[in-house]
ZAVO-841324 format. One record per residue (C-alpha): residue number from 1; residue in one letter; x, y, z. Coordinates in pm, 1 decimal, decimal comma. Layout:
# residues N
ATOM seq type        u        v        w
ATOM NUM    A        X        Y        Z
...
//
This chain:
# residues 434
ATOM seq type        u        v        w
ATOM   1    X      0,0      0,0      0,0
ATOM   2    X    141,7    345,2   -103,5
ATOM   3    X    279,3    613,2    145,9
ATOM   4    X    101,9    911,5    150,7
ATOM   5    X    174,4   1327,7    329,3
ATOM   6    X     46,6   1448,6    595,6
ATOM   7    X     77,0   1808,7    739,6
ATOM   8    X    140,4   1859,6   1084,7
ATOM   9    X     72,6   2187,1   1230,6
ATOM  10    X    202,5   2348,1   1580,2
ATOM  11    X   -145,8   2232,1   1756,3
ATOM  12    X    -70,1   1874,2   1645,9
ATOM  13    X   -343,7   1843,5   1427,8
ATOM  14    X   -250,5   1695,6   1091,9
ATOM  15    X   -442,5   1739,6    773,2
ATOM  16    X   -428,0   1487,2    508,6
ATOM  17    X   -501,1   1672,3    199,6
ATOM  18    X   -537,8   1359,0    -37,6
ATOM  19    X   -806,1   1246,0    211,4
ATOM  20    X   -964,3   1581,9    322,9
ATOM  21    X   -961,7   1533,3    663,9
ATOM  22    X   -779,7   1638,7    956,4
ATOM  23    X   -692,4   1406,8   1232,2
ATOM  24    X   -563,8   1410,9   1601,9
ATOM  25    X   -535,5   1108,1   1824,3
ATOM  26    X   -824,6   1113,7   1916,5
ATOM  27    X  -1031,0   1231,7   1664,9
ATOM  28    X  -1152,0   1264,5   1259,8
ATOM  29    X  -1289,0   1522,0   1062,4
ATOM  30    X  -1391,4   1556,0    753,3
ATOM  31    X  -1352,8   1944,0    588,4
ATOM  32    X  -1631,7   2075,1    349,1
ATOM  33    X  -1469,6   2151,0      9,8
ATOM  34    X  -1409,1   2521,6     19,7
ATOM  35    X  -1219,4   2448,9    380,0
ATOM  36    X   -988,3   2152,0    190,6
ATOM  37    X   -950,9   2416,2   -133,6
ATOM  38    X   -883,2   2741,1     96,8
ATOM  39    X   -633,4   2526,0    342,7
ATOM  40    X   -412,4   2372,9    109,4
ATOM  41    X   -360,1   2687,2   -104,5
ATOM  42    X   -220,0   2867,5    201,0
ATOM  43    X    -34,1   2547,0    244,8
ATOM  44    X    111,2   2572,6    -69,2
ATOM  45    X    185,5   2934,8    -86,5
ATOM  46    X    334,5   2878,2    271,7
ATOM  47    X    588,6   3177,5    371,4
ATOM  48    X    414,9   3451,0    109,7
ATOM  49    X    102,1   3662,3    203,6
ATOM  50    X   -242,3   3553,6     79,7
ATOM  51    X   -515,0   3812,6    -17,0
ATOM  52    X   -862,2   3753,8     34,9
ATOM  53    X   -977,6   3819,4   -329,4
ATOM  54    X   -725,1   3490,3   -413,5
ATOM  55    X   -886,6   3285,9   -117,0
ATOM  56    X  -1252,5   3368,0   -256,7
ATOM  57    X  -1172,0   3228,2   -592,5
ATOM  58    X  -1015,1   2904,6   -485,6
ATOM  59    X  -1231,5   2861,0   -217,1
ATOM  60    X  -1576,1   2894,5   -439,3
ATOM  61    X  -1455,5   2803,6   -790,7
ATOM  62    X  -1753,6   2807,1   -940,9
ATOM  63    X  -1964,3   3103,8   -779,2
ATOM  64    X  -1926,5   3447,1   -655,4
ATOM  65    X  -1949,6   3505,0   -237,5
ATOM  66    X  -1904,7   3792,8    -55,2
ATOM  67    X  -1606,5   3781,1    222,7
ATOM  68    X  -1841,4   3682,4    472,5
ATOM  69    X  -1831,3   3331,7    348,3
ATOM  70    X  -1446,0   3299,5    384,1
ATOM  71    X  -1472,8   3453,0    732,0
ATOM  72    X  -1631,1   3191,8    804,8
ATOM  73    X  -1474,2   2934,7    673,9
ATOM  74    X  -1125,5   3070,4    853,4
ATOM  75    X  -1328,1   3100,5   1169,7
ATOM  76    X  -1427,7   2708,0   1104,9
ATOM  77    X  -1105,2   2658,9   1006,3
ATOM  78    X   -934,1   2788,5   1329,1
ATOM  79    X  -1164,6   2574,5   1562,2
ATOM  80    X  -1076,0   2255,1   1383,1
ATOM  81    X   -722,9   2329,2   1375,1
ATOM  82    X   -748,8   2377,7   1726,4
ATOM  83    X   -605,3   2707,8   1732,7
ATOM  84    X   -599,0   2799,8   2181,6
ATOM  85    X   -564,3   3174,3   2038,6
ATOM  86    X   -604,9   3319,7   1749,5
ATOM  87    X   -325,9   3303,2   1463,7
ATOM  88    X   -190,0   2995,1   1617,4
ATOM  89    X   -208,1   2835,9   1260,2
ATOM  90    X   -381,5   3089,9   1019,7
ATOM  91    X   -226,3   3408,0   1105,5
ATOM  92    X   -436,6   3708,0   1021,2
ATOM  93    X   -255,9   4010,1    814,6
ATOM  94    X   -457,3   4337,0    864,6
ATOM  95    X   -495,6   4494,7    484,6
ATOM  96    X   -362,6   4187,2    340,5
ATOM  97    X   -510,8   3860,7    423,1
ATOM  98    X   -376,2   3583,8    530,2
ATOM  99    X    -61,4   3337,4    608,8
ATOM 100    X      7,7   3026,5    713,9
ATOM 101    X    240,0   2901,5   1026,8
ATOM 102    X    535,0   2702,8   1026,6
ATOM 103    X    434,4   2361,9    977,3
ATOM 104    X    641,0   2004,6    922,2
ATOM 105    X    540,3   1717,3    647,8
ATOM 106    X    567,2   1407,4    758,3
ATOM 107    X    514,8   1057,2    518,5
ATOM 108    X    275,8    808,0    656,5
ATOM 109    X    157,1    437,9    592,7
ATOM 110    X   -141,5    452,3    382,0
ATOM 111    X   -194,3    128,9    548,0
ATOM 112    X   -232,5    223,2    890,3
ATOM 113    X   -438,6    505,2    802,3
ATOM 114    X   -686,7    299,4    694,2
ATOM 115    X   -836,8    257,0   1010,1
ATOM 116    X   -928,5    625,9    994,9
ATOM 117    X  -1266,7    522,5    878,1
ATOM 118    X  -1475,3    430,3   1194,4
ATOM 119    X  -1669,8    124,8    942,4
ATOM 120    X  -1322,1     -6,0    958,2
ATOM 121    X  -1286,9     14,2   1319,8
ATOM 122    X  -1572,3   -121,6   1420,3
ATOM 123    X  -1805,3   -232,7   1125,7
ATOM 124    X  -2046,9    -88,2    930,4
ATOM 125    X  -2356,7   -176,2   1134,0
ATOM 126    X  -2167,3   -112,9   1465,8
ATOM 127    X  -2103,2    270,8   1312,4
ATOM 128    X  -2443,0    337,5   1204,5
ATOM 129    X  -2596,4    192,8   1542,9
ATOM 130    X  -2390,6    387,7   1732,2
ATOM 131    X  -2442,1    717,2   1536,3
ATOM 132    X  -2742,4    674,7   1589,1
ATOM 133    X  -2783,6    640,4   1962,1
ATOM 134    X  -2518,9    973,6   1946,6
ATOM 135    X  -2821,1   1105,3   1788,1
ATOM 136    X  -3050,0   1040,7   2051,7
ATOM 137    X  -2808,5   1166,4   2342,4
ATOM 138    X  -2712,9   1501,6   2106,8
ATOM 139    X  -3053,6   1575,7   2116,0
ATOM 140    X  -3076,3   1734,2   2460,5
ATOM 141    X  -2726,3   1900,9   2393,0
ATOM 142    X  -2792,1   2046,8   2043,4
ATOM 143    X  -3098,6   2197,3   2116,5
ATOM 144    X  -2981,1   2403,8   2426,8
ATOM 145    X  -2693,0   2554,1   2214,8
ATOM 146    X  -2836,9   2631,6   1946,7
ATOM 147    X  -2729,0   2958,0   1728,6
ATOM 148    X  -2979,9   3171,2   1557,2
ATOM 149    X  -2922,2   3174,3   1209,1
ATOM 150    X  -3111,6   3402,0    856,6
ATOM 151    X  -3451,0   3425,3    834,5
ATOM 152    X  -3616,9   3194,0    560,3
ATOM 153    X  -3565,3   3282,9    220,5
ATOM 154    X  -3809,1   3494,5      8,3
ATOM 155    X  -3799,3   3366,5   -346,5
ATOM 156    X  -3995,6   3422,1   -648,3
ATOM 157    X  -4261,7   3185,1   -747,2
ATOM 158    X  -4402,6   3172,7  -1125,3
ATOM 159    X  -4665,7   2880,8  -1208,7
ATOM 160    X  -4783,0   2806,6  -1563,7
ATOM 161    X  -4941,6   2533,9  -1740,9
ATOM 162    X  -4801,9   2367,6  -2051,5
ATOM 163    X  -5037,2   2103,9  -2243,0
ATOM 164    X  -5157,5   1891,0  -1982,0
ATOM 165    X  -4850,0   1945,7  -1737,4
ATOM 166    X  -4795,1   2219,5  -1453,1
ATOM 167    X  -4465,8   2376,3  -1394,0
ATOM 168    X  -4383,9   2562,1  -1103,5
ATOM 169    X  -4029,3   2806,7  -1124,3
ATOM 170    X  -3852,2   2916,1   -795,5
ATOM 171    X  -3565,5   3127,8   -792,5
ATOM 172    X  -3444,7   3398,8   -577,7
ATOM 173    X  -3396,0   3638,3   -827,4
ATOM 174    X  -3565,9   3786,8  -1139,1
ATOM 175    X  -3225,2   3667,8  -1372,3
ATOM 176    X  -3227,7   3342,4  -1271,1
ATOM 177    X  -3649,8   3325,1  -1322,5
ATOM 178    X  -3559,3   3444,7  -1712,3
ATOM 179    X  -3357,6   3178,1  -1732,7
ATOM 180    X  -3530,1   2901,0  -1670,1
ATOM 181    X  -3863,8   3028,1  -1859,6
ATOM 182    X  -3566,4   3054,8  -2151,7
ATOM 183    X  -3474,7   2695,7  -2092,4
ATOM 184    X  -3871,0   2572,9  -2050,5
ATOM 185    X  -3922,3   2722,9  -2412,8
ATOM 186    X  -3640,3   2526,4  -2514,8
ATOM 187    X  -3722,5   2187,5  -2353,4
ATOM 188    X  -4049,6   2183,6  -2546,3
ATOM 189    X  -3900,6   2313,7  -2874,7
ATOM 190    X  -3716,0   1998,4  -2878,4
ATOM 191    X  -3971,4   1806,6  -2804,5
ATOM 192    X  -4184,7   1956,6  -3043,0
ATOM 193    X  -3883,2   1906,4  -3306,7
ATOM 194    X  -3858,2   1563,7  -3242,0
ATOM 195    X  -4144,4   1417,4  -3216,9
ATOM 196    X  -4390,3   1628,7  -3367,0
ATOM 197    X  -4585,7   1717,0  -3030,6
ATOM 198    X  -4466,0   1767,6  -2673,0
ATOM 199    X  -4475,9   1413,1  -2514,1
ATOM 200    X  -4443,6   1476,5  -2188,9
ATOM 201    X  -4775,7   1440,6  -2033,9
ATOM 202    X  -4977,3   1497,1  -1733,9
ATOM 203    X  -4660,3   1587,3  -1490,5
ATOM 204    X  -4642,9   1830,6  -1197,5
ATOM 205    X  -4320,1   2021,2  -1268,6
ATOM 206    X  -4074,4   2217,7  -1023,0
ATOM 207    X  -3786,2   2426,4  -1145,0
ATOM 208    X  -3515,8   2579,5   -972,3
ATOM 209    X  -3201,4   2741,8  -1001,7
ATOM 210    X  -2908,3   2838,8   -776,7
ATOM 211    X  -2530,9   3010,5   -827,6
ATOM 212    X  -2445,5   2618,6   -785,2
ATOM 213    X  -2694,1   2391,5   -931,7
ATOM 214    X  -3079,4   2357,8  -1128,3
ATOM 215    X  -3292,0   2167,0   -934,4
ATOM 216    X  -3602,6   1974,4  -1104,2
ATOM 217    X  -3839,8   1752,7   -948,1
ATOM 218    X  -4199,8   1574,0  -1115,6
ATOM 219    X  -4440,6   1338,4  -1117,2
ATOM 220    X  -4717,8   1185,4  -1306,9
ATOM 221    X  -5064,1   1281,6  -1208,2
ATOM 222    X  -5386,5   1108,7  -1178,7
ATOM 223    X  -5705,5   1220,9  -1288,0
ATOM 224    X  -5726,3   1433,5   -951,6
ATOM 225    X  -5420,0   1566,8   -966,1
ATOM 226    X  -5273,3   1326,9   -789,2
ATOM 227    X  -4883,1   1208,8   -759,0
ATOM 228    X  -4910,5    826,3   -890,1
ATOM 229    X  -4703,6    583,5   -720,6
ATOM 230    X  -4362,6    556,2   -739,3
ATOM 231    X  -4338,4    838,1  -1014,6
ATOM 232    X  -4201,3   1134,3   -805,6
ATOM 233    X  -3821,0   1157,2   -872,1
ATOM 234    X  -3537,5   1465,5   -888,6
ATOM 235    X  -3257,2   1572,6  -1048,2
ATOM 236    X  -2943,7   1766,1   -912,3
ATOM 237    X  -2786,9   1938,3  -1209,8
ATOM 238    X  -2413,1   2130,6  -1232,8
ATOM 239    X  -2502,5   2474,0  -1338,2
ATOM 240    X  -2277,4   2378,1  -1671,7
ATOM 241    X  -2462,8   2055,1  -1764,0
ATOM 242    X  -2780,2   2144,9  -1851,5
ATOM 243    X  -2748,3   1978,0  -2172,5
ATOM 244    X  -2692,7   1653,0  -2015,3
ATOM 245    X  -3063,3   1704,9  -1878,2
ATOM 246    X  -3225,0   1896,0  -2170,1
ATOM 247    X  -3155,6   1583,0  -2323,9
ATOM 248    X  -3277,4   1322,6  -2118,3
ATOM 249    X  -3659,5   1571,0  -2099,7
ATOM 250    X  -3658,4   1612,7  -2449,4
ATOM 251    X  -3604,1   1226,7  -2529,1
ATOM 252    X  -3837,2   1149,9  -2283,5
ATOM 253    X  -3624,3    962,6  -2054,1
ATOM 254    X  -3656,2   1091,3  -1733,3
ATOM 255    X  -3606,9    779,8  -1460,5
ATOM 256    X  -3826,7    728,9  -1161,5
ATOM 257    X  -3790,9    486,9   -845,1
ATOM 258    X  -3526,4    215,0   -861,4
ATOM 259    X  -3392,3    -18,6   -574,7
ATOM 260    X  -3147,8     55,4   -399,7
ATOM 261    X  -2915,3   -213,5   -251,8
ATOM 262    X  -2765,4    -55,2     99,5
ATOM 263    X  -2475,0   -217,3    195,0
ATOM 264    X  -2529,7   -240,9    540,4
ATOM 265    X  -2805,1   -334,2    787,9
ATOM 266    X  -3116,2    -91,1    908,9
ATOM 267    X  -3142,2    -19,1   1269,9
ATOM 268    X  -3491,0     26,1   1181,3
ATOM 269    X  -3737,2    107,6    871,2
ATOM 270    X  -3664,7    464,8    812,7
ATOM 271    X  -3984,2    669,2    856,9
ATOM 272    X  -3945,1    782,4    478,1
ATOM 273    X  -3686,9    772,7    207,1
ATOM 274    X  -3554,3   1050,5    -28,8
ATOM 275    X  -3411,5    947,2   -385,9
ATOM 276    X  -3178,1   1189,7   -629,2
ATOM 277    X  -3038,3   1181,1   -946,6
ATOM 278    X  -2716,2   1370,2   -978,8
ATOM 279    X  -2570,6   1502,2  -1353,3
ATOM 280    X  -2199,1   1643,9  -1308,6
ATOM 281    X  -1880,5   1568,4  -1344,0
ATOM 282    X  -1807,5   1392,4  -1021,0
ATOM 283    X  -1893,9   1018,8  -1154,5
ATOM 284    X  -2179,4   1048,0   -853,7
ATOM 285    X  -2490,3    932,8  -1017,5
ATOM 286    X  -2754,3    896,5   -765,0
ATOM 287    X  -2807,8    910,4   -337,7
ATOM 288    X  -3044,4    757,2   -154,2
ATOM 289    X  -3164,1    949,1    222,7
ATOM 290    X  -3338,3    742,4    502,3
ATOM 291    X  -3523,8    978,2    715,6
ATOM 292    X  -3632,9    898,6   1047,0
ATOM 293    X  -3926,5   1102,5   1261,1
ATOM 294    X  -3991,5   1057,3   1623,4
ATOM 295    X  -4212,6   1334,7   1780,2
ATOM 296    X  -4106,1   1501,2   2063,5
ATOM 297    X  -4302,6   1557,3   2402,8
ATOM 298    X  -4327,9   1915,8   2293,8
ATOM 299    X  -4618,6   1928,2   1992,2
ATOM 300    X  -4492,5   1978,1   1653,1
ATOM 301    X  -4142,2   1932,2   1712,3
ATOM 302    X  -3950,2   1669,0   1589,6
ATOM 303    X  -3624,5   1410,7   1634,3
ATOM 304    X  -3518,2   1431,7   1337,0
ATOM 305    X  -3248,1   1207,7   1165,2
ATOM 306    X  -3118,3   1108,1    814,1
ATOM 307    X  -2890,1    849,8    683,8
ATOM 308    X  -2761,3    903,9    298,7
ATOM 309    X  -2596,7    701,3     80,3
ATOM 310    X  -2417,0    722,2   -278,8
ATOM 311    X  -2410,6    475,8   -551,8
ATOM 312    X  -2090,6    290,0   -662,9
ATOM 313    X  -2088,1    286,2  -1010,3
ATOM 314    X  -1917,5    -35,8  -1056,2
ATOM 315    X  -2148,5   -246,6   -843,9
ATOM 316    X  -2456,4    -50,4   -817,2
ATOM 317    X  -2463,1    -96,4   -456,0
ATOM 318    X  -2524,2    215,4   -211,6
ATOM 319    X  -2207,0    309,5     34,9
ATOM 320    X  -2295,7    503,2    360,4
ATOM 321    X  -2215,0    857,5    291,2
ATOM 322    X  -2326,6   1079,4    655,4
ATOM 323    X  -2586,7   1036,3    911,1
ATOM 324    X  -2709,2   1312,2   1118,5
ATOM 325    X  -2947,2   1465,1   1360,7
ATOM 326    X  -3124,9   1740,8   1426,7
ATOM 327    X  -3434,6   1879,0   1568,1
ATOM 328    X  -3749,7   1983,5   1335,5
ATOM 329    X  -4050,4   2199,7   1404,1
ATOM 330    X  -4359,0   2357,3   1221,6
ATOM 331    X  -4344,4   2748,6   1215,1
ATOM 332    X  -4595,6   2924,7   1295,5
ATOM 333    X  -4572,1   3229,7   1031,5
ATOM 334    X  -4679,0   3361,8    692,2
ATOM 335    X  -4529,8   3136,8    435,3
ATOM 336    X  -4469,2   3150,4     88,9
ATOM 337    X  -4535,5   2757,1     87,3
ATOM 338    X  -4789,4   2521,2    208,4
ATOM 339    X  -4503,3   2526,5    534,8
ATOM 340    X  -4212,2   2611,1    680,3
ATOM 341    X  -3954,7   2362,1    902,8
ATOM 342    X  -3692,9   2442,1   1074,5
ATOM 343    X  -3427,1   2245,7   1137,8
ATOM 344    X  -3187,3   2269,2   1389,7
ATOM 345    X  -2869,8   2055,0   1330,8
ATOM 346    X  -2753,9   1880,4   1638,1
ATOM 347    X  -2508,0   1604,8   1526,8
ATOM 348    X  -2321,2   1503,5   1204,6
ATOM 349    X  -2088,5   1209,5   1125,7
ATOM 350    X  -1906,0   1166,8    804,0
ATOM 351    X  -1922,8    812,5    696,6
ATOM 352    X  -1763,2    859,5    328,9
ATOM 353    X  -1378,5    766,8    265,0
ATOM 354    X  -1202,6    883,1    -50,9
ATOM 355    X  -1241,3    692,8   -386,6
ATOM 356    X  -1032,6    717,9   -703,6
ATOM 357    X  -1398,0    661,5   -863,1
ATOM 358    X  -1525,0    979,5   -788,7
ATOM 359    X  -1400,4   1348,8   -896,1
ATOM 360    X  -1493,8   1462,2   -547,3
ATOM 361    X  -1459,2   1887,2   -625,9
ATOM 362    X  -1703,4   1837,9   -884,4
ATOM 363    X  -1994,1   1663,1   -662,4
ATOM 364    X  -2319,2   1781,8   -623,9
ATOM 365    X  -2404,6   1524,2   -363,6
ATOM 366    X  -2100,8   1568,9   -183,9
ATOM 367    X  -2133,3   1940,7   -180,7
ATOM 368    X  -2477,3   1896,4    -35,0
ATOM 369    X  -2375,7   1675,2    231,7
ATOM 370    X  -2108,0   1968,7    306,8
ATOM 371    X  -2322,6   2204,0    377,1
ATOM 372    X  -2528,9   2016,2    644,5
ATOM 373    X  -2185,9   1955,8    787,4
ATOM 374    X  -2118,2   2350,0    826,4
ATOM 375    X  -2474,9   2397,0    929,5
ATOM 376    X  -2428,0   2095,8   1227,3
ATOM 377    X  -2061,9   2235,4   1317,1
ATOM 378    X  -2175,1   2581,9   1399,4
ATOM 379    X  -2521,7   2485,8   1537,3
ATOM 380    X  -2687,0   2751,9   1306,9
ATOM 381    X  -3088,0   2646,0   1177,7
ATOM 382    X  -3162,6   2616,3    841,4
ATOM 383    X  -3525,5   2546,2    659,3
ATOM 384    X  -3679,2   2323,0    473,0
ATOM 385    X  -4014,5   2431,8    278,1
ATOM 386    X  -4304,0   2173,3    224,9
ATOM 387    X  -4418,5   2289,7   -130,8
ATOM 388    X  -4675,6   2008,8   -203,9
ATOM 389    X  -4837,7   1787,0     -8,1
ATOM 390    X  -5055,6   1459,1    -33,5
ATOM 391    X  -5101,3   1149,3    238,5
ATOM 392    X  -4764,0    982,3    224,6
ATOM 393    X  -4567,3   1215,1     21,9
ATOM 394    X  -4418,0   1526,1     36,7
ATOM 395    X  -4190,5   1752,2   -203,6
ATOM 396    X  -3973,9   1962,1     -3,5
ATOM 397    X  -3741,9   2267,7    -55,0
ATOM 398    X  -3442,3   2279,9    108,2
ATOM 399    X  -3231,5   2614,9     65,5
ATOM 400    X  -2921,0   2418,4    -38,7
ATOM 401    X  -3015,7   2136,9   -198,5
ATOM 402    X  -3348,4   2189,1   -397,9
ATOM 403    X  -3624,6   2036,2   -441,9
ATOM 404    X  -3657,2   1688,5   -281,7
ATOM 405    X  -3994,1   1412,4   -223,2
ATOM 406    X  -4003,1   1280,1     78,9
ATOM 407    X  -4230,2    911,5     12,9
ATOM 408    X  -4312,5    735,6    316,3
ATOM 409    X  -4177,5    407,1    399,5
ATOM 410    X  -4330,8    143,0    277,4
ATOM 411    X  -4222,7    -97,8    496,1
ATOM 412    X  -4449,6     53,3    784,6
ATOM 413    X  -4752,6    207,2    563,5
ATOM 414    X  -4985,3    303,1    897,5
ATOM 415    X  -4658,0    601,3    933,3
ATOM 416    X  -4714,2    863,6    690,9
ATOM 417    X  -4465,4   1149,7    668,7
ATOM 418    X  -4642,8   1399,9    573,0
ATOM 419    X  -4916,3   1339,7    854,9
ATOM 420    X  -4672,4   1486,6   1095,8
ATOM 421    X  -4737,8   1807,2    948,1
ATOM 422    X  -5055,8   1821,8    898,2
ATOM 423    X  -5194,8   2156,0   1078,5
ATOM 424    X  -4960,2   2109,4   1336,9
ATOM 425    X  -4773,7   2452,6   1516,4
ATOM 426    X  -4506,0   2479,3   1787,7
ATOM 427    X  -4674,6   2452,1   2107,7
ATOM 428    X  -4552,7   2814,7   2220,2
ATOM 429    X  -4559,1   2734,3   2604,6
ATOM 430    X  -4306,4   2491,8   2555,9
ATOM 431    X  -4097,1   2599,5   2283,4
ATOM 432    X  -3779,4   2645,1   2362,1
ATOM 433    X  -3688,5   3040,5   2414,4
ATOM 434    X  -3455,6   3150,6   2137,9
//
């Protein structure tokens, strides 16, 4: 097995920058992608100043933030590093930017890093049981520290109807919403091209766009308007493969439901179960998210957990990618959508290891799973929006990953998902004071 670097700072932290973590004795962490990309360049440019207008590119290659995101990520980045005052690591040059400290490389046995990943340690149901019952015991903790965070987002809602199909657009700005009308017209110019008519029939349609990704979620309707079984699905989309997916709409061969095959065993049925389609570069093709829903003595508010997974693309099974936990409640205010939920992360644990299979900077799902990560680090809320609604399903907004449906398990049909928030509101004589 190959040697491979690792960087040891003055805290004793080391970072592995093939791997993306950074690791002490007695712990692992995985960074997000703009930490790994905003790190390593100060590692390589070690002994020369840094300017924040270099950090912002490398650290968000593909979008345009304001320096409030790298502040952030440098404040996350100091915490991890365990920095006991500040500039122990990153050192901070006023009306410059910043430099790195004196660090040492040292070579290590791939080998006996290995057991870095805790499936390794311990096995993979072991891991998953166990993250789980840290779920149950970071409840209490989480919620008691929790940060407040932004206010929900206000985006802009258009709704048309095409033929016999209804398609909803949500963006947060009016450039975006002109671009995706622009792209509609296409998608049924090819159709129309191709086959003579536009074949795509009787669908509910959702549409969204981000600096990072389109979103697009459907399914086929009933004669009441009604999502048919097993015909909800989305797609995750790189801003610069549209094409990809113009394609697959204008062939007509969108995919719905498959099975997955989990490689490892359930601690119990999830409560429901999330499925996404992925179209980038990353070799990523698809995730799978078990949800699970316990209510809380307090009404309307929720334990709430997921489990995700990513499919190989060799074997078609599904590896464990993260599990975490978090609390979820009903607001109680105007919203733009049937409902708003707020989630307040509580506990995260990175299952995934590095594979030479996958181009990881150019995930979508990985990305994804990165943000819940920051969200769960720095206890700050974030909020999913329940945009449609029927017994057992739901199609969701979240305001980093799109649009997702959440079906209900079928393995324990008297549960239904979407029951739980059905006309239910935080119980304001318990809730806890923010």
């Amino acid at each position: 097995m190959p040697n491979t670097e690792q960087i040891r700072f003055q805290t004793d932290v080391c970072y592995i920058e093939s791997q993306g973590i950074l690791k002490t004795p007695e712990s692992t962490l995985k960074l997000n992608l703009s930490e790994q990309y905003i790190l390593s360049y100060l590692i390589d440019n070690y002994g020369n100043p840094v300017t924040k207008d270099e950090l912002l590119k490398v650290g968000w290659p593909d979008r345009i933030v304001t320096e409030a995101s790298l502040f952030q990520v440098i404040r996350a980045l100091r915490v991890k590093l365990n920095e006991k005052k500040k500039g122990d690591v990153i050192e901070t040059l006023p009306r410059v930017g910043y430099q790195i400290r004196e660090f040492t490389r040292e070579t290590i046995n791939f080998q006996e890093e290995a057991n870095l990943s805790p499936f390794k340690k311990i096995g993979k149901k072991t891991a998953i049981v166990s993250a789980i019952g840290l779920a149950a015991v970071g409840a209490g903790i989480g919620w008691m520290k929790y940060v407040p965070s932004h206010t929900p987002t206000n985006y802009i809602i258009e709704k048309d109807r095409i033929g016999s199909n209804d398609i909803t657009i949500v963006t947060a700005n009016a450039d975006d919403l002109a671009d995706l009308r622009s792209k509609v017209k296409e998608l049924i110019k090819g159709q129309t091209k191709k086959y003579g008519k536009v074949v795509t029939q009787n669908e509910r349609v959702y549409l969204l766009k981000t600096d990072e990704f389109y979103s697009a979620a459907w399914c086929a309707v009933d004669a009441n308007d009604q999502c048919i079984k097993n015909t909800d699905f989305s797609y995750k989309i790189a801003t610069d493969e549209w094409d990809k997916f113009a394609n697959i709409v204008i062939n007509n061969q969108k995919v719905y439901h498959e099975t997955p095959v989990i490689q490892t065993e359930y601690a119990r049925e999830p409560t429901a179960v999330v499925y996404t389609s992925y179209i980038d570069k990353s070799g990523i093709r698809s995730k799978v998210m078990h949800y699970f829903m316990t209510p809380t003595d307090n009404k309307g508010i929720f334990d709430y957990s997921l489990m995700s997974f990513i499919k190989d693309p060799d074997s078609g099974n599904f590896r464990a990618l993260a599990i975490s936990a978090s609390k979820a409640y009903v607001e109680n205010r105007e919203s733009q959508f049937l409902q708003t939920i707020k989630i307040e992360p509580e506990m995260f644990h990175w299952a995934y290891q590095p594979s030479p299979d996958y181009d990881e900077k150019e995930s979508l799902a990985l990305k994804h799973t990165c943000h819940f990560e920051c969200q769960s680090s720095d206890k700050r809320s974030y909020y999913n929006y329940v945009v449609y609604k029927q017994p057992n399903l739901l199609l969701m907004l979240n305001e980093f990953t799109g649009f997702f449906w959440n079906s209900t398990s079928q393995g324990d049909p008297s549960i239904s998902y979407s029951d739980y928030f059905s006309g239910l509101v935080p119980d304001e004589k318990n809730k806890t004071d923010k």
